[in-house]
C-alpha positions in Angstrom: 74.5 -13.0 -73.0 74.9 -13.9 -69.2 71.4 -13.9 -67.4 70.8 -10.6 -66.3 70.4 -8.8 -62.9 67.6 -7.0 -62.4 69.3 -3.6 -63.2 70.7 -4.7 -66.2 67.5 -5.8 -67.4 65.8 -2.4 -66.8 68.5 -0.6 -68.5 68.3 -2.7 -71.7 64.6 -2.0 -71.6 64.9 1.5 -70.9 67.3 1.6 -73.8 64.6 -0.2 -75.8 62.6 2.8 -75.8 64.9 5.6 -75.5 66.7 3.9 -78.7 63.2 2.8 -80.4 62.1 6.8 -79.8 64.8 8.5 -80.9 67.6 6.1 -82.7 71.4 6.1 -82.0 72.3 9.7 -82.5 69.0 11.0 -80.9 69.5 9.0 -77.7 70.4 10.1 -74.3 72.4 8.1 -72.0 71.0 10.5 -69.1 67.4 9.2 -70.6 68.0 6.0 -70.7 70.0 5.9 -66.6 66.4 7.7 -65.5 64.1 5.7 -66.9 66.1 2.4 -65.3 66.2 4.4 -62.2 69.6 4.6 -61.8 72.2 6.9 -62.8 74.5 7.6 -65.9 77.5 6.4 -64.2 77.0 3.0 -63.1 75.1 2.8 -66.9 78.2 4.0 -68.2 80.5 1.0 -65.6 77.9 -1.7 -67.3 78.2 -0.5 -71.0 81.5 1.9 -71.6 79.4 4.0 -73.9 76.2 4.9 -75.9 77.2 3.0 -79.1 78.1 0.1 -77.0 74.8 -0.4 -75.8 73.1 0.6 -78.6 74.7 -2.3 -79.6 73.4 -4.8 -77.1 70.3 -3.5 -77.2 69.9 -3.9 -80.9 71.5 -7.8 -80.9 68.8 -8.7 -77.6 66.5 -6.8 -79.6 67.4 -9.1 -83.3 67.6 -12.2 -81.0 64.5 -12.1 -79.2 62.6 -11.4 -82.8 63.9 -14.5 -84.0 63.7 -16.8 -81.2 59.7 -15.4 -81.6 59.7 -16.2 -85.1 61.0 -19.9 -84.1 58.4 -20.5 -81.8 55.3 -20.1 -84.4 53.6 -22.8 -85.5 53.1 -22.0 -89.3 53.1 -25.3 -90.9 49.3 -25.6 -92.7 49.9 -27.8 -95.0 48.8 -25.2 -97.6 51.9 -23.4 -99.0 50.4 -20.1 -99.5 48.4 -20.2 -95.8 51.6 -20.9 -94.2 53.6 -18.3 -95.9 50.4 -16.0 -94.5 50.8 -16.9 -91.5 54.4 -16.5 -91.2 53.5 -13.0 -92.9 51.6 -12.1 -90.0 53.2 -13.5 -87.1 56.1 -11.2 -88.4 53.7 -8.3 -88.4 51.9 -8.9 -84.8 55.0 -9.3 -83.5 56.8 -5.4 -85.0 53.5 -3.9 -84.1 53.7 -4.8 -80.7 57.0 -3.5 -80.1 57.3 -0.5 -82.4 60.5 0.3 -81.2 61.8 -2.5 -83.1 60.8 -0.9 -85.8 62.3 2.5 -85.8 65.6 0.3 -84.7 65.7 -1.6 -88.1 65.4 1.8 -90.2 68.1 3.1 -87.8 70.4 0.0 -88.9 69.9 1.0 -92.2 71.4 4.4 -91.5 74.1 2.4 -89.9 74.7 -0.6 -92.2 73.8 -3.3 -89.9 76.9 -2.4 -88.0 75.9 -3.6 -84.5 74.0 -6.8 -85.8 77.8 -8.6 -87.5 79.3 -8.3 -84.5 76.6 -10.8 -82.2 77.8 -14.6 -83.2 74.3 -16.1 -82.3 72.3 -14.4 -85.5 73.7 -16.5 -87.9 72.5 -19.1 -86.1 69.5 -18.3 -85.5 68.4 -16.3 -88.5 69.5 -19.3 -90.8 66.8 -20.9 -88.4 64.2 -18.8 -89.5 65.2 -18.6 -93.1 64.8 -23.0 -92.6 61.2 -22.8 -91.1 60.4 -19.9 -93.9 62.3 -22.3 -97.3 59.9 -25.2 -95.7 56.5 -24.1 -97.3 58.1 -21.8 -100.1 60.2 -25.0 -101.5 56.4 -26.8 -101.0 54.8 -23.8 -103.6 57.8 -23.8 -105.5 57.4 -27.9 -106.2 53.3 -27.3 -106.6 54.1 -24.4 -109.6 52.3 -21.6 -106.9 55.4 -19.8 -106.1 57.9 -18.2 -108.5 60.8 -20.8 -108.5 63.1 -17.6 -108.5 63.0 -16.8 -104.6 64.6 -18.5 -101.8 63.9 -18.1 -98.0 66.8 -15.7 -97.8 64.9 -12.7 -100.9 61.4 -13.8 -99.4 62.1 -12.8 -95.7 64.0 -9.5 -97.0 60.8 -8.7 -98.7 58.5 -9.1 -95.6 60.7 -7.1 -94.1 60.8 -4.3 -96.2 56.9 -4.8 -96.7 56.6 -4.7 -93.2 58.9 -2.2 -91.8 57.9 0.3 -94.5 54.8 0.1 -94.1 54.7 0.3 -90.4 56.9 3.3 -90.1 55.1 5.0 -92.7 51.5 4.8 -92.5 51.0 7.3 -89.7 52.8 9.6 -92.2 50.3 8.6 -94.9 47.8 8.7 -92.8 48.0 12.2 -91.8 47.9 13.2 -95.8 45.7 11.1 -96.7 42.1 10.5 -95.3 41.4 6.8 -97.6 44.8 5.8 -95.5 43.5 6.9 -92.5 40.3 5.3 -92.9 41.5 1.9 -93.3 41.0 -0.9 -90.5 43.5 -2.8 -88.6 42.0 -5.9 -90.0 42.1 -4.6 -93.6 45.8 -3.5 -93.0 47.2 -6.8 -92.1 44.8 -8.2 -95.0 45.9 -5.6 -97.4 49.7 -5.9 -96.3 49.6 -10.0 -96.5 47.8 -10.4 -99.7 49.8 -7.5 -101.7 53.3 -10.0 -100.4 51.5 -13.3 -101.4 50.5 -11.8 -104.9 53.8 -10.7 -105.5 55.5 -14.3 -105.3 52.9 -16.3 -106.9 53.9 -18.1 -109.8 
């Protein structure tokens, strides 16, 4: 995308939260115009419709996780430790922008439609998927990681390990005093060390 005008950018990150609130269908256009301090009609001139930037929103959204993702140094030299780290770099960066969060369970509801149609993911997922296969290939060679999974099953799985656990624990947590109870530390702990056992060799 173009660099933005300062308008533009408000709107996409009013659409950020109005879309990381309340999903696609639960949106408001009228929100969204209010929040960018401007009004429905000229965010209607800039993106036609709701689905329209919904899409937008979700590709800046996709690319500016990745591009993150790029930028973190994971490389340890231990296998395991830089898995971790990846892990967690992953999980800082969902937690500080929870609205990415209830976006990627939204796709889900949607099949991903809005991500196949931005041609720089490929690109820059299969990226990330590289600087992931770097350390895993190391485990794989060293007998610590199961020689099964490749960069593109082991990043699906952090996902889902992350996503569902981030959307759900509030839920859990209002059940369940133990879940409630547990530390931010001893989450991130608990959440990296359940992945890492479950593709050790």
């Amino acid at each position: 995308m173009r660099e933005l005008s300062p308008m533009l950018k408000r709107i996409l990150e009013a659409a950020e939260q109005e879309f990381g609130d309340k999903g696609l269908d639960g949106a408001k256009i009228l929100s969204i115009a209010q929040a960018a301090g401007t009004s429905k009609q000229l965010v209607y001139h800039y993106f036609e419709s709701k689905e329209r930037l919904y899409e937008i929103t979700v590709r800046e959204m996709t690319h500016a996780t990745f591009i993150k993702m790029l930028a973190v140094d994971i490389d340890d030299g231990d296998p395991i430790e830089s898995i971790r780290k990846f892990f967690l770099a992953y999980l800082d960066h969902l937690e500080q922008n929870p609205e990415f969060i209830v976006i990627s369970v939204d796709q889900g509801l949607h099949h991903g439609a809005q991500l196949r149609m931005d041609p720089r993911l490929p690109e820059t997922r299969r990226q990330v998927l590289q600087k992931l296969a770097a350390p895993l290939i190391a485990g794989q060679e060293l007998g610590l990681i199961k020689g099964s999974l490749d960069a593109h099953m082991a990043f699906f799985l952090i996902t889902t390990v992350i996503v569902g656990s981030l959307s759900l624990r509030t839920v859990f947590a209002m059940h369940d005093g133990p879940v409630s109870e547990v530390s931010q530390e001893s989450w991130r702990n608990l959440m990296s060390q359940f992945f890492l056992d479950a593709i050790r060799a």
